[in-house]
N, C-alpha and C positions, 0 to 999 in steps of 0.2 A: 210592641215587638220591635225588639232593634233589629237594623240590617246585618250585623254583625254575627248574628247567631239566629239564621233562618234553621225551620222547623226541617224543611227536606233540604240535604247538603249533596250536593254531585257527588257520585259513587267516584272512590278512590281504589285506583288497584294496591292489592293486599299482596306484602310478599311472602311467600310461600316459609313457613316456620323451617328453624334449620334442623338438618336431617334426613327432611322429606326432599325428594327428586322434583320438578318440576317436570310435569306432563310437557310434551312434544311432540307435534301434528305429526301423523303418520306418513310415510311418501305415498306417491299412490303405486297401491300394489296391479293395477289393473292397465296398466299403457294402450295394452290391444284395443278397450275399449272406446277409448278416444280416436284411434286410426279408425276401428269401426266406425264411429260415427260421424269422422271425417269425409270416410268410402258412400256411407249410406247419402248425407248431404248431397256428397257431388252425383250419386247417381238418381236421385229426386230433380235434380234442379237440372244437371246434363247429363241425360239417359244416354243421349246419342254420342255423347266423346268415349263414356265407358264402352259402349257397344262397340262402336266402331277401333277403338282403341286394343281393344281387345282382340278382336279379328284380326285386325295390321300386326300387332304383336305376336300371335301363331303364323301367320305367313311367315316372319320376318325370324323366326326362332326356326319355322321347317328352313327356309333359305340358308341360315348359316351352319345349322347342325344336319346339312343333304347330305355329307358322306356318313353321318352315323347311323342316318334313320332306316337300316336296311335295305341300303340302294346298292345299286352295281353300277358298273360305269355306262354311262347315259350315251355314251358312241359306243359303246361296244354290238359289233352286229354277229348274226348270226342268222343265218336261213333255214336252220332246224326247227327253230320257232317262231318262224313267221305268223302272223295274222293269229296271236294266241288272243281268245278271249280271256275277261276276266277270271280270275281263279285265287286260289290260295298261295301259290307260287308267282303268280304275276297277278298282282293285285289290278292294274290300271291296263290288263294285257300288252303287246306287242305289238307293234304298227309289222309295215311292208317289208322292213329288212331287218325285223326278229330286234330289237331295240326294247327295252322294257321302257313303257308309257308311262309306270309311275316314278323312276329315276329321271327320266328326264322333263317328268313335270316338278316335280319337290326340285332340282337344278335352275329349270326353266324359272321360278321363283325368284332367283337373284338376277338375273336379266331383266325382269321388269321390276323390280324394286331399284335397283341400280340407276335404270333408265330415268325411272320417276322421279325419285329424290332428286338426281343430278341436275335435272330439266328444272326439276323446281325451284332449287338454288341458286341455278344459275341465272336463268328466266328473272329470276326476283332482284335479283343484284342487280343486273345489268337494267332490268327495267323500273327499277327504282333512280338508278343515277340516269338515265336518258329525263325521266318524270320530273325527277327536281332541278335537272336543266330546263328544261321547257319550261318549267310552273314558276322559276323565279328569273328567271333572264329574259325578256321580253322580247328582244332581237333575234334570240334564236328559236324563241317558241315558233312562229311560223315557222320556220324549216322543218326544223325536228317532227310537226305533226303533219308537213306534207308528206314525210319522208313514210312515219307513222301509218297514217293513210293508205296510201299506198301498198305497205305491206300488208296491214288488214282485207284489202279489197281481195285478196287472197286466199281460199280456203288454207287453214292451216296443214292439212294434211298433205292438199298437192306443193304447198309450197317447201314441206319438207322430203315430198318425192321428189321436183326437181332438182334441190340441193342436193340427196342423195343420188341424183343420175352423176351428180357433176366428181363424185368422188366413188372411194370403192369403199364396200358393206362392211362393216366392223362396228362396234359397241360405241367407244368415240366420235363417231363420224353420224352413226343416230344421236346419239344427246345434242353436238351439236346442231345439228339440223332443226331437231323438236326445238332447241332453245330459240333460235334463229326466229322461229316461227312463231314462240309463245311472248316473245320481249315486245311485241306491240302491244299486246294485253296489258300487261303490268304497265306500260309507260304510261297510255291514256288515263290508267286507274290513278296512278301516285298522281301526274298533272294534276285531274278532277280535284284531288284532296288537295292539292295544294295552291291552287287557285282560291279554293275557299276559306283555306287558312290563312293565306295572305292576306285579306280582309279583314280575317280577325283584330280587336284592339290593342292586344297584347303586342300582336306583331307588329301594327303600326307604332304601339310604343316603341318599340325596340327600333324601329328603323330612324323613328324623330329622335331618339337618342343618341344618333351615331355612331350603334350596334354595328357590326360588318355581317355581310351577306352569310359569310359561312358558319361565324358565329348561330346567326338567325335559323340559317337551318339545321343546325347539330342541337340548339336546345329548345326550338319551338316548332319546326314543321317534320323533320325527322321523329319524335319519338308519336306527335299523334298518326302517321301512316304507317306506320308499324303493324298497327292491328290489322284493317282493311287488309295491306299487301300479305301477312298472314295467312290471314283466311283466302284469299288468291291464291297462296302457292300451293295448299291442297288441295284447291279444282285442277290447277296447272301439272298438278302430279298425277291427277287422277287421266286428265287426258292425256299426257306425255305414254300412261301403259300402255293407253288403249292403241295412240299414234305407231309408236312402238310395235303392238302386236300386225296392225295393220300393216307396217313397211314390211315386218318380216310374212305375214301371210303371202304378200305378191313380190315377193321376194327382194325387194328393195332394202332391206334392214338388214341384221345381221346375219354373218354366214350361215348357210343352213346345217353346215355342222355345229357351230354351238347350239346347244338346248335354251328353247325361247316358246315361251305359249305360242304363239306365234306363226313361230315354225312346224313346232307340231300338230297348231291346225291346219296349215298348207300343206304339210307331208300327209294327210290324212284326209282331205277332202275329197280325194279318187276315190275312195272306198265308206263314204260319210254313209252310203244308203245299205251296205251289210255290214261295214264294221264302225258304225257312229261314236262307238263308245271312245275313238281314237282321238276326234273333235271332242265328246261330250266334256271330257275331264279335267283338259286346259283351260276349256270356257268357263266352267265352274269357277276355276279357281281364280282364274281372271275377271269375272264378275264380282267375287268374291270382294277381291280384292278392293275393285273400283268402289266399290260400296260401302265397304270400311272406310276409305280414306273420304269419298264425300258425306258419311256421317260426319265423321271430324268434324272436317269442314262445315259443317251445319252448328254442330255443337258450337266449334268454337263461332260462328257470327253470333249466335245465339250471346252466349258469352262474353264477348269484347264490345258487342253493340247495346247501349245503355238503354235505349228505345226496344232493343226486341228481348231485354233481360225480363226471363221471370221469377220473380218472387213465391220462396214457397214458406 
């Protein structure tokens, strides 16, 4: 048997005789169900970002759609209906000067969302650039972490009542303060990480190479603290509400006529033991709140941390 004319020959494609059309793969008629099975993945693998992500996102939709949702104006006072329990007409009833409790909590809603986010971003910035000064400048690392120190040795919250003595109550003048107070958190963090990455061999490549400092950290120690400070600035958000609601409960935060969970527990704590319902509704939703965003935050370590990923 010659090699020339083997018995089974590789299948040759056949062209299609003329006249006849040439079949072609159909598109896919079903899109949603890829999204679906995208959705159903991520809530297997991270229960907690959809949960949580979910919650943030109704708060954050009552916050910006408060003048549609059936609210009336959140100072508007009136002493005819003072101290109204709950009802159909006043869902969240009335505090001490006839106010409706559920307009100015669905209000009070973007005062701590505002706070937090701000705090978070700002905090993050600021204590990312203090962290990769200290973690690659050696000279100045000791200062920076006396300085660091120092301000830690401080509960966060009295240190943002001092700051607050030192100026007058307005929205601005709390984000500052929380930021003030949250930027030694993040600087020690980013440092840690980059201490360790500085070891690393890649980067000591880079430095026997005579790579430049800034180069080094824009494309080796910048994008791995990325993640960690992440997951940082949603604890940093979650306590910047809660910082927040405290300045404004002992009146240290914002004015007490703008609407602030906050506020409206301090406006209501004379009357907590017959009219609770005035505390109960703020706190919810400030609990709420905090709870969504430290899911997240859970989620996402979960998430960006290769060690606590799990496989489904």
């Amino acid at each position: 048997m010659s090699a020339a004319s083997p018995l089974v020959s590789p299948p040759q494609e056949r062209e299609a005789p003329a006249g006849l059309a040439v079949a072609t793969p159909l598109p896919d008629l079903y899109p949603p169900r890829k999204a679906l099975g995208r959705v159903r993945r991520t809530w297997r693998r991270h229960p907690t970002i959809v949960v949580g992500g979910a919650i943030l996102l109704l708060v954050a939709l009552m916050a910006l759609l408060a003048p549609y949702l059936w609210t009336v104006d959140p100072t508007a006072i009136s002493t005819s209906r003072r101290t109204r329990v709950p009802s159909a007409l006043y869902w969240f009833g009335t505090d001490m000067l006839g106010r409706d409790v559920y307009s100015r909590v669905v209000y009070g809603a973007r005062v701590s969302l505002l706070v937090g986010f701000a705090v978070a971003f700002l905090a993050s910035i600021a204590g990312l650039a203090v962290g990769l000064v200290s973690g690659m400048v050696r000279w100045a690392d000791g200062i920076i972490m006396r300085i660091v120190d120092g301000l830690m040795s401080i509960p966060p919250i009295l240190l943002a009542i001092a700051l607050m003595a030192l100026t007058r109550g307005s929205i601005e003048n709390v984000i500052l303060a929380i930021t003030v107070a949250e930027i030694p958190r993040v600087a020690r963090l980013v440092r840690g990480v980059v201490l360790s990455l500085r070891e690393q061999p890649y980067v000591e490549a880079a430095v026997t190479t005579g790579t430049r400092t800034p180069m080094i950290i824009w494309r080796h120690i910048l994008p791995n603290t990325l993640a960690p400070m992440t997951v940082q600035a949603t604890y940093i958000c979650a306590s910047a509400m809660i910082a927040e609601s405290i300045l404004s409960f002992i009146g240290a935060g914002v004015p007490p006529a703008t609407p602030s969970w906050g506020n409206i527990m301090a406006e209501g704590r004379a009357l907590w033991q017959v009219k609770f319902y005035i505390i109960l509704f703020p706190a919810i939703f400030l609990s709420l709140t905090v709870l969504a965003v430290n899911l997240v935050g859970d989620g996402l370590r979960d998430a960006l941390d290769p060690r606590m990923a799990k496989d489904v």
